[in-house]
NUDRENDO-792920 format. One record per residue: residue number from 1; x, z, y of N, C-alpha, C, O, CB in turn. Coordinates in nm, 2 decimals. Glycine has a CB too. Layout:
BEGIN
k: NUM	nu: X	nw: Z	nv: Y	cau: X	caw: Z	cav: Y	cu: X	cw: Z	cv: Y	ou: X	ow: Z	ov: Y	cbu: X	cbw: Z	cbv: Y
...
//
This chain:
BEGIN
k: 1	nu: 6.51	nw: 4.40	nv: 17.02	cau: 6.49	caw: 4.50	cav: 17.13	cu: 6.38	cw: 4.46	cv: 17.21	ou: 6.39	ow: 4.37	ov: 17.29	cbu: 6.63	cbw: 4.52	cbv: 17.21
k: 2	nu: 6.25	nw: 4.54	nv: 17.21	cau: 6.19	caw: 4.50	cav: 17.31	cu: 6.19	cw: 4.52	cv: 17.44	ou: 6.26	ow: 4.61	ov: 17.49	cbu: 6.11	cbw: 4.51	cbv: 17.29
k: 3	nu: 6.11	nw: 4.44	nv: 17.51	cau: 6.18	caw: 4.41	cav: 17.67	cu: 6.04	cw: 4.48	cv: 17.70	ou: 5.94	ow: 4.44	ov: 17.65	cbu: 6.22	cbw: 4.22	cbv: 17.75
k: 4	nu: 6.05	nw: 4.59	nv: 17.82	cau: 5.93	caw: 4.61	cav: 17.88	cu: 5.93	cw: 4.59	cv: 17.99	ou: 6.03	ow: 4.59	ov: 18.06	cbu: 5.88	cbw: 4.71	cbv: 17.87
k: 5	nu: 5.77	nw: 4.58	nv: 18.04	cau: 5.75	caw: 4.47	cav: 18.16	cu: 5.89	cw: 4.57	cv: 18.30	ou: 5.96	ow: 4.66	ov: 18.32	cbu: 5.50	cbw: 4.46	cbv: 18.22
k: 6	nu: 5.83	nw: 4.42	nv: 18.38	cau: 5.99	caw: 4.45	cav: 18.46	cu: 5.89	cw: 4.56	cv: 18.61	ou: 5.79	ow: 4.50	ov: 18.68	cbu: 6.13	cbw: 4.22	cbv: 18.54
k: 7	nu: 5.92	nw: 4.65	nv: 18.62	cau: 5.88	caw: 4.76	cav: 18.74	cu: 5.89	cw: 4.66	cv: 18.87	ou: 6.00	ow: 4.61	ov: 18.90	cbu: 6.00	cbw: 4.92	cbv: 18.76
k: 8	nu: 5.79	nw: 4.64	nv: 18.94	cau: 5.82	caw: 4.63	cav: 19.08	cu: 5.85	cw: 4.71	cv: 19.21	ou: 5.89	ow: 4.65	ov: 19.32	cbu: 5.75	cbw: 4.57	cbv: 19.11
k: 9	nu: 5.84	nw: 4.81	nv: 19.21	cau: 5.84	caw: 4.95	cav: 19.23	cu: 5.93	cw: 5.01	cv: 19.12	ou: 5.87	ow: 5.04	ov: 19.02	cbu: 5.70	cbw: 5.01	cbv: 19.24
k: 10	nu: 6.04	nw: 5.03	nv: 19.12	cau: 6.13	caw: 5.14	cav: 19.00	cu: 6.10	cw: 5.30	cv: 19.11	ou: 6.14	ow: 5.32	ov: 19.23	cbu: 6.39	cbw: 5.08	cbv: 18.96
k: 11	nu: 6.01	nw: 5.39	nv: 19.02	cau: 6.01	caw: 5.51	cav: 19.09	cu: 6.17	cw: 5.59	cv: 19.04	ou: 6.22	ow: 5.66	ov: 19.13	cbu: 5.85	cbw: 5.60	cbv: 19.05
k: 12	nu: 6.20	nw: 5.59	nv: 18.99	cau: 6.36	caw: 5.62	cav: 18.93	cu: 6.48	cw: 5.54	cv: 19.03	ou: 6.60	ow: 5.54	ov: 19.00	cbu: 6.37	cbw: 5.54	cbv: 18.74
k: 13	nu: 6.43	nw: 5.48	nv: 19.15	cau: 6.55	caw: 5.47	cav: 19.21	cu: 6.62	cw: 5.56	cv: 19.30	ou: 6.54	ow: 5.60	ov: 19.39	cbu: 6.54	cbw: 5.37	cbv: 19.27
k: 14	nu: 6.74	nw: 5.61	nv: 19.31	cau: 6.81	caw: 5.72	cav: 19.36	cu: 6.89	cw: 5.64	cv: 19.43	ou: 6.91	ow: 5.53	ov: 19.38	cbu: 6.88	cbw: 5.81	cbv: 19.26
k: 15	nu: 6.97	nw: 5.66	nv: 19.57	cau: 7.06	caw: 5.63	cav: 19.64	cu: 7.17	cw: 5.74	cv: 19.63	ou: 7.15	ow: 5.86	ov: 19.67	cbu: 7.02	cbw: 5.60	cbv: 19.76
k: 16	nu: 7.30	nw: 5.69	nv: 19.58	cau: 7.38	caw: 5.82	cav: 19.58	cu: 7.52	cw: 5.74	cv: 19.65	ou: 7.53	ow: 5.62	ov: 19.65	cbu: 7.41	cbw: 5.89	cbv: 19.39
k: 17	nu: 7.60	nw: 5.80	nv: 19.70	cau: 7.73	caw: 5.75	cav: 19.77	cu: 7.84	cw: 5.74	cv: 19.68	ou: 7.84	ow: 5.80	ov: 19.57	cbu: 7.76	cbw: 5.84	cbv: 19.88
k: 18	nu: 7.94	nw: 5.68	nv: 19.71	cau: 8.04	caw: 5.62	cav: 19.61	cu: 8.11	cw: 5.76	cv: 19.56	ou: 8.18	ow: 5.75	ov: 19.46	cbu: 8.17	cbw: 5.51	cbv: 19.69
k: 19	nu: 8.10	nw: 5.86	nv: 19.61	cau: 8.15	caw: 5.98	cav: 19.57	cu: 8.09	cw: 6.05	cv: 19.47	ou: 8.13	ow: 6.17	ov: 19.47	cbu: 8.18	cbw: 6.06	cbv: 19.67
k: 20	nu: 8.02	nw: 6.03	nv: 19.42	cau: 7.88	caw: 6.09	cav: 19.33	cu: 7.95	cw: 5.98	cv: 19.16	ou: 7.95	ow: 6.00	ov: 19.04	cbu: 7.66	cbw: 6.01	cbv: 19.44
k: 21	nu: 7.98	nw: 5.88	nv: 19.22	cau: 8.04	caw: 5.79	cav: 19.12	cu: 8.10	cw: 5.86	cv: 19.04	ou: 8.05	ow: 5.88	ov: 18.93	cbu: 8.11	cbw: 5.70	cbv: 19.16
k: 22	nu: 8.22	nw: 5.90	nv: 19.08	cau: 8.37	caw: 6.03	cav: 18.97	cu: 8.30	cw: 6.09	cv: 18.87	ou: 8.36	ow: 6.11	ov: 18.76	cbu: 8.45	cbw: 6.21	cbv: 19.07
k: 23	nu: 8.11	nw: 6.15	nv: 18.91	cau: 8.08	caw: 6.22	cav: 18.86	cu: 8.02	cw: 6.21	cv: 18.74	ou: 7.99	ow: 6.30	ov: 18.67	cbu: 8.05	cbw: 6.28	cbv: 18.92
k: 24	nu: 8.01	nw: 6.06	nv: 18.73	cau: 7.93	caw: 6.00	cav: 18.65	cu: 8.00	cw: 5.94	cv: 18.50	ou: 8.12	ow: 5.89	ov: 18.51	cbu: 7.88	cbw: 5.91	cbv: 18.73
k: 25	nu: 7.95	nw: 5.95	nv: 18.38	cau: 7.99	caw: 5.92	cav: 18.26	cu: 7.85	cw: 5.86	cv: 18.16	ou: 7.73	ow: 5.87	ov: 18.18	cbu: 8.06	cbw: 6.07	cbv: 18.20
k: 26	nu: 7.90	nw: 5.80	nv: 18.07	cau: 7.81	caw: 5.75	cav: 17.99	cu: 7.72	cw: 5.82	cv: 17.95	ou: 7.60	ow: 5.78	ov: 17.96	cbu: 7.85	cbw: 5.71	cbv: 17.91
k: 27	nu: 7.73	nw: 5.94	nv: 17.89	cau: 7.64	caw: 6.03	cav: 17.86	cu: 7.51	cw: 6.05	cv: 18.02	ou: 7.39	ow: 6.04	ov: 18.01	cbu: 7.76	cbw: 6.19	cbv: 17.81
k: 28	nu: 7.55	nw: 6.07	nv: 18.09	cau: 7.49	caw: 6.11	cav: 18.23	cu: 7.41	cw: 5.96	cv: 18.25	ou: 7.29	ow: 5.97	ov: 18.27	cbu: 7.62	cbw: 6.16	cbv: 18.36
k: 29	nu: 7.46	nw: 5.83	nv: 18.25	cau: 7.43	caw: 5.70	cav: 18.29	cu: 7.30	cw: 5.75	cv: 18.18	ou: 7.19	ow: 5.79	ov: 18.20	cbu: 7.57	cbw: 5.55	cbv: 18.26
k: 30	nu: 7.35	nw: 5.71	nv: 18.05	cau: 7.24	caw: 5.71	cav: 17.95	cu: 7.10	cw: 5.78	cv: 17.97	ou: 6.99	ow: 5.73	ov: 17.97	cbu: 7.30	cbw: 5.76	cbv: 17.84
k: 31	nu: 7.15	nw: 5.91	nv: 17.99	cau: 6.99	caw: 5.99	cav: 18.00	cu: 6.93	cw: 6.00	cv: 18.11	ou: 6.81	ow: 6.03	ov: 18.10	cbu: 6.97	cbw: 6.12	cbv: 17.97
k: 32	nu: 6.99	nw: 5.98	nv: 18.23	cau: 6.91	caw: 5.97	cav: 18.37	cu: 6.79	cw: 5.91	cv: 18.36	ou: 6.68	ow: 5.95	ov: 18.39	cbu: 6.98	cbw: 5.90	cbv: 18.48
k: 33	nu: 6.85	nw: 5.72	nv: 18.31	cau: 6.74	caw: 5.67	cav: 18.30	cu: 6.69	cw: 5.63	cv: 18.45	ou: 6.57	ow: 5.60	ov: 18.47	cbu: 6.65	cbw: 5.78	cbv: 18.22
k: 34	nu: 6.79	nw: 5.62	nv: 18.58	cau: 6.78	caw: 5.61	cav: 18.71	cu: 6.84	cw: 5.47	cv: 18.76	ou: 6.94	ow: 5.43	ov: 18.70	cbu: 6.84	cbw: 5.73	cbv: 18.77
k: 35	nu: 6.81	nw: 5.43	nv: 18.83	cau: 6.85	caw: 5.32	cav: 18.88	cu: 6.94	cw: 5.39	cv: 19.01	ou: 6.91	ow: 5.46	ov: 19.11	cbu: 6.73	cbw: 5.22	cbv: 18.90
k: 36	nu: 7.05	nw: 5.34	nv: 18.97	cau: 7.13	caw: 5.38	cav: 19.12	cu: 7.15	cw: 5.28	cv: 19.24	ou: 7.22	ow: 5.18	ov: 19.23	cbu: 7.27	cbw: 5.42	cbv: 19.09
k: 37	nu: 7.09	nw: 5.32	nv: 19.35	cau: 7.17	caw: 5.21	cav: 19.48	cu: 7.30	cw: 5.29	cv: 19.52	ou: 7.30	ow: 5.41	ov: 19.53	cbu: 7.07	cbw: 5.19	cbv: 19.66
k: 38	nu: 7.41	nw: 5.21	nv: 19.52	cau: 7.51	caw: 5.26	cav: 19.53	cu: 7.55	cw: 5.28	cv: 19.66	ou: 7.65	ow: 5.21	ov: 19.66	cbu: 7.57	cbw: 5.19	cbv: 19.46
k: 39	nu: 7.55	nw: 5.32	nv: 19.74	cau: 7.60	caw: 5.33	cav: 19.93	cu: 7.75	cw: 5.41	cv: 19.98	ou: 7.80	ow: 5.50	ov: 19.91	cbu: 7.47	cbw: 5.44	cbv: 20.02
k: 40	nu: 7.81	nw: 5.36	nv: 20.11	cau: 7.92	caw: 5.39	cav: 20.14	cu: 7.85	cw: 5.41	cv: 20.30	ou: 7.80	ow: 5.31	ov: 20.36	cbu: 8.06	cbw: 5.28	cbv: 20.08
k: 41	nu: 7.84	nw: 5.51	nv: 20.35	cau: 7.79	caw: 5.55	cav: 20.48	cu: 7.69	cw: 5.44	cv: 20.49	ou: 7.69	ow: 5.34	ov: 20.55	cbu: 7.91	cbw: 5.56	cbv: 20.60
k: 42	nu: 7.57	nw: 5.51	nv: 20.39	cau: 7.44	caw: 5.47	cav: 20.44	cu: 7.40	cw: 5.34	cv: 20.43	ou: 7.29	ow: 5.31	ov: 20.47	cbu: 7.41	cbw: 5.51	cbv: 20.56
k: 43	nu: 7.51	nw: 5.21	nv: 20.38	cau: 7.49	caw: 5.07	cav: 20.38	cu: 7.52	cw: 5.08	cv: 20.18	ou: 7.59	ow: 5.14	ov: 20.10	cbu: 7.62	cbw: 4.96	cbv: 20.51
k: 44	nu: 7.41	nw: 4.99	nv: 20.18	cau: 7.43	caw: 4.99	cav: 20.00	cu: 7.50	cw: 4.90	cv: 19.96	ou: 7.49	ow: 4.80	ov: 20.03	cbu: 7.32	cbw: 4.98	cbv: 19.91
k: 45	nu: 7.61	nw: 4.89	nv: 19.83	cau: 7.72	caw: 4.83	cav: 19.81	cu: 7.66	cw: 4.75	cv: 19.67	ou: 7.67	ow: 4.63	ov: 19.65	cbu: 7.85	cbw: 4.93	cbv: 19.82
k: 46	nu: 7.61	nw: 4.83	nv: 19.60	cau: 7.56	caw: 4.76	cav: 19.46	cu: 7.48	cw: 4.85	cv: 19.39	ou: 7.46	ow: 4.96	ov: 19.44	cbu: 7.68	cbw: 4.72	cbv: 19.36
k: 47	nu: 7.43	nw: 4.82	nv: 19.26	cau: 7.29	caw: 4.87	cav: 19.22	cu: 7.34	cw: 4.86	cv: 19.07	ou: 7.39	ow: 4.76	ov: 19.01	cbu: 7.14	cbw: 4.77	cbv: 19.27
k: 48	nu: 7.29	nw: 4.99	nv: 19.01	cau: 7.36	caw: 5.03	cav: 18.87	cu: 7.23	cw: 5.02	cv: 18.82	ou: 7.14	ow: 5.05	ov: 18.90	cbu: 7.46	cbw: 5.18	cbv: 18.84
k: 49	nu: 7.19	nw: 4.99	nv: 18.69	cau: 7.04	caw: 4.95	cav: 18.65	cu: 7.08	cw: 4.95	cv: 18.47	ou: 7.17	ow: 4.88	ov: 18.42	cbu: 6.97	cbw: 4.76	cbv: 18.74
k: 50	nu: 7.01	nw: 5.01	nv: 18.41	cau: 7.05	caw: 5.00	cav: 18.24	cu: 7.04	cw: 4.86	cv: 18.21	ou: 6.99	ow: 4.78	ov: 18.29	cbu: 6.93	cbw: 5.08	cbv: 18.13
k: 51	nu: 7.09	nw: 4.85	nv: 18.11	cau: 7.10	caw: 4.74	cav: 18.04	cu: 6.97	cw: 4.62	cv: 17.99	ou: 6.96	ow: 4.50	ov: 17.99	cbu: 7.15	cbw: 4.80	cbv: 17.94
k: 52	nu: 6.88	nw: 4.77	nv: 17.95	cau: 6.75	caw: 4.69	cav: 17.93	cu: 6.66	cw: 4.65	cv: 18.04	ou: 6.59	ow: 4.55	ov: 18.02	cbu: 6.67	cbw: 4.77	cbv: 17.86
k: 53	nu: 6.65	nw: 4.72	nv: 18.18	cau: 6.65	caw: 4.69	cav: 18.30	cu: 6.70	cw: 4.49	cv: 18.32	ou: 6.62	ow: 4.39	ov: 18.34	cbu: 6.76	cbw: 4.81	cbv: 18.38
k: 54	nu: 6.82	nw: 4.50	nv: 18.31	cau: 6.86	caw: 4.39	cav: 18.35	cu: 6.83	cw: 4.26	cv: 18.25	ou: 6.80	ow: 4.15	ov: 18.30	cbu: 7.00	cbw: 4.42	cbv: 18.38
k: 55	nu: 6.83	nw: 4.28	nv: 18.14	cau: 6.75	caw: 4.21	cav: 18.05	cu: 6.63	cw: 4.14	cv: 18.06	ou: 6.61	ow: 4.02	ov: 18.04	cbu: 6.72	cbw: 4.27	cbv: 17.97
k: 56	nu: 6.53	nw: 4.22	nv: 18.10	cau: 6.41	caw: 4.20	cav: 18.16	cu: 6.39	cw: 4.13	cv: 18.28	ou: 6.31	ow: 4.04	ov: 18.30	cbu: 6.35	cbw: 4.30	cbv: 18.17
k: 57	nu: 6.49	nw: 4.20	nv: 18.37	cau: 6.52	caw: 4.08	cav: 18.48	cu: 6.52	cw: 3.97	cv: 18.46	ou: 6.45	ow: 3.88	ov: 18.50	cbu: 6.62	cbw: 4.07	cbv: 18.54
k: 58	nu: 6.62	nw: 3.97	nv: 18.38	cau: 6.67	caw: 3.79	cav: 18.34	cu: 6.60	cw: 3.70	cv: 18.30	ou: 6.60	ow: 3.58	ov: 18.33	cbu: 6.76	cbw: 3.75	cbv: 18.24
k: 59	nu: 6.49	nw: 3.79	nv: 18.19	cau: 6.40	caw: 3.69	cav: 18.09	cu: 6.26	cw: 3.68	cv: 18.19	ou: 6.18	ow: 3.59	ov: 18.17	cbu: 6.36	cbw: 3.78	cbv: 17.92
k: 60	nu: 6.24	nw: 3.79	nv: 18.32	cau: 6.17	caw: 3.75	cav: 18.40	cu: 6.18	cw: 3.59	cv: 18.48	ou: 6.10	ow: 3.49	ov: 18.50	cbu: 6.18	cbw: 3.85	cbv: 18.47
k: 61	nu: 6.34	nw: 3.61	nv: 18.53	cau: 6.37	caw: 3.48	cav: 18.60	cu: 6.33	cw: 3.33	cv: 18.53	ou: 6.27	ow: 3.24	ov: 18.57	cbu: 6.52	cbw: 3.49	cbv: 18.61
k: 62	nu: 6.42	nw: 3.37	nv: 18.39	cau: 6.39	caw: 3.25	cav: 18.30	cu: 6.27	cw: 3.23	cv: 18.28	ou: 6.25	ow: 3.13	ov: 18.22	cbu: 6.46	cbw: 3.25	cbv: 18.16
k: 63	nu: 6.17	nw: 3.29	nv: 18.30	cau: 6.03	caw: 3.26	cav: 18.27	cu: 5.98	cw: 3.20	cv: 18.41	ou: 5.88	ow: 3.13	ov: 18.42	cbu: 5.94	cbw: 3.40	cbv: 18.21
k: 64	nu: 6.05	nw: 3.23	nv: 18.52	cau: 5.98	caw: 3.20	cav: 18.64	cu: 6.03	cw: 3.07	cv: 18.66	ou: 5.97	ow: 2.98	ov: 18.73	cbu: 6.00	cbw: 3.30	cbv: 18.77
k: 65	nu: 6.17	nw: 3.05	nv: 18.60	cau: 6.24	caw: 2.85	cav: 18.62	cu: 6.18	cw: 2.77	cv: 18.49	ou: 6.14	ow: 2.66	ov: 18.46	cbu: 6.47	cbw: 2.83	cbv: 18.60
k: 66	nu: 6.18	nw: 2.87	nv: 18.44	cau: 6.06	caw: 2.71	cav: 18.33	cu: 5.96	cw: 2.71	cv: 18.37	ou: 5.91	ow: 2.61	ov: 18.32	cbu: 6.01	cbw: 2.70	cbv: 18.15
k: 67	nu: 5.85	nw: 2.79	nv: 18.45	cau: 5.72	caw: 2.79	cav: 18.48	cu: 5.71	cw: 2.65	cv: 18.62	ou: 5.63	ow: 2.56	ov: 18.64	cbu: 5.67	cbw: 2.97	cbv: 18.53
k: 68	nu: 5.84	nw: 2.70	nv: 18.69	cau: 5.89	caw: 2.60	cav: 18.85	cu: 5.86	cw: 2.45	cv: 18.77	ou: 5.80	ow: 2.36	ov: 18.82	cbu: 6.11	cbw: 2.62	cbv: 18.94
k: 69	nu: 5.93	nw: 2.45	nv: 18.63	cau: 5.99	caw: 2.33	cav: 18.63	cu: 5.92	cw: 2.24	cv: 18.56	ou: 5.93	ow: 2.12	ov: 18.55	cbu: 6.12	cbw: 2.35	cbv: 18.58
k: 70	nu: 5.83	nw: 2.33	nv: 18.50	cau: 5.66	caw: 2.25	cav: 18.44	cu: 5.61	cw: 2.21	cv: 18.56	ou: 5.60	ow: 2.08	ov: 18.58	cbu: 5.52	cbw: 2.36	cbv: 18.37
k: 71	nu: 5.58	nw: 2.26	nv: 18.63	cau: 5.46	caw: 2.26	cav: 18.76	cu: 5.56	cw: 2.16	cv: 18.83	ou: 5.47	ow: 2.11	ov: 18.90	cbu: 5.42	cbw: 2.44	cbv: 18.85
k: 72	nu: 5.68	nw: 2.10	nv: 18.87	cau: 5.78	caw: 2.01	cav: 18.94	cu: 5.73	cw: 1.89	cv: 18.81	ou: 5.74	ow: 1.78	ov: 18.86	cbu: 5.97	cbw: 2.07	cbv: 18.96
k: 73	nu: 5.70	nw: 1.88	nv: 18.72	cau: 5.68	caw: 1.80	cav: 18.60	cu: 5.54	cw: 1.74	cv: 18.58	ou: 5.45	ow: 1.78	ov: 18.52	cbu: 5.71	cbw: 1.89	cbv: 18.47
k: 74	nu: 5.53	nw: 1.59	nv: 18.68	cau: 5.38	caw: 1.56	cav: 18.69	cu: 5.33	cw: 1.50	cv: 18.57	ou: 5.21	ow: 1.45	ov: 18.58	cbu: 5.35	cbw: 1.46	cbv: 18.80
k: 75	nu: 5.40	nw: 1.49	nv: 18.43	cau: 5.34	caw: 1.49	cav: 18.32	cu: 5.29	cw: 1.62	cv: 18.27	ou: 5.18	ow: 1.65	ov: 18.23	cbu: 5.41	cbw: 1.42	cbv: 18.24
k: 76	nu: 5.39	nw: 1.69	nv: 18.27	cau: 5.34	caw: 1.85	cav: 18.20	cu: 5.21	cw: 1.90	cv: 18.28	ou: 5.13	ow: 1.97	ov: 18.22	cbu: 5.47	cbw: 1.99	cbv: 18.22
k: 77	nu: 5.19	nw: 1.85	nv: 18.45	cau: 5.12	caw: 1.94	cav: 18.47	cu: 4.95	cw: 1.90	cv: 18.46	ou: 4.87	ow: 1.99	ov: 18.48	cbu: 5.18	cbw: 1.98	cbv: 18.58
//
């Protein structure tokens, strides 16, 4: 599966309130294609993000702690 680069800006982010949630199903998750901030009177609670989204995250991270951990490494560096 390829990973595409990770958005620093996601223009696809939507804020919707916990009541918007009921309305939601896999089919709907799937094609949006939106990143959701999740909010309960205007304070955001959590962040719904596809699968491949979060993938990319991760393999971002892991690329940014082995990069730390070369550069902490006065032989590697």
């Amino acid at each position: 599966m390829p990973v595409e680069s990770m958005p620093y800006i996601d223009p696809n982010v939507e804020h919707v309130g916990v009541s918007k949630l009921r309305k939601l199903n896999a089919t709907i998750l799937r094609e949006s294609g939106k990143t959701l901030v999740i909010q309960e009177n205007e304070k955001p609670l959590a962040v719904l993000l596809s699968y491949e989204k979060f993938l990319c995250m991760q393999q971002k991270i892991e690329q940014l702690l082995e990069t730390l951990e070369l550069m902490s490494d006065d032989n590697e560096r």
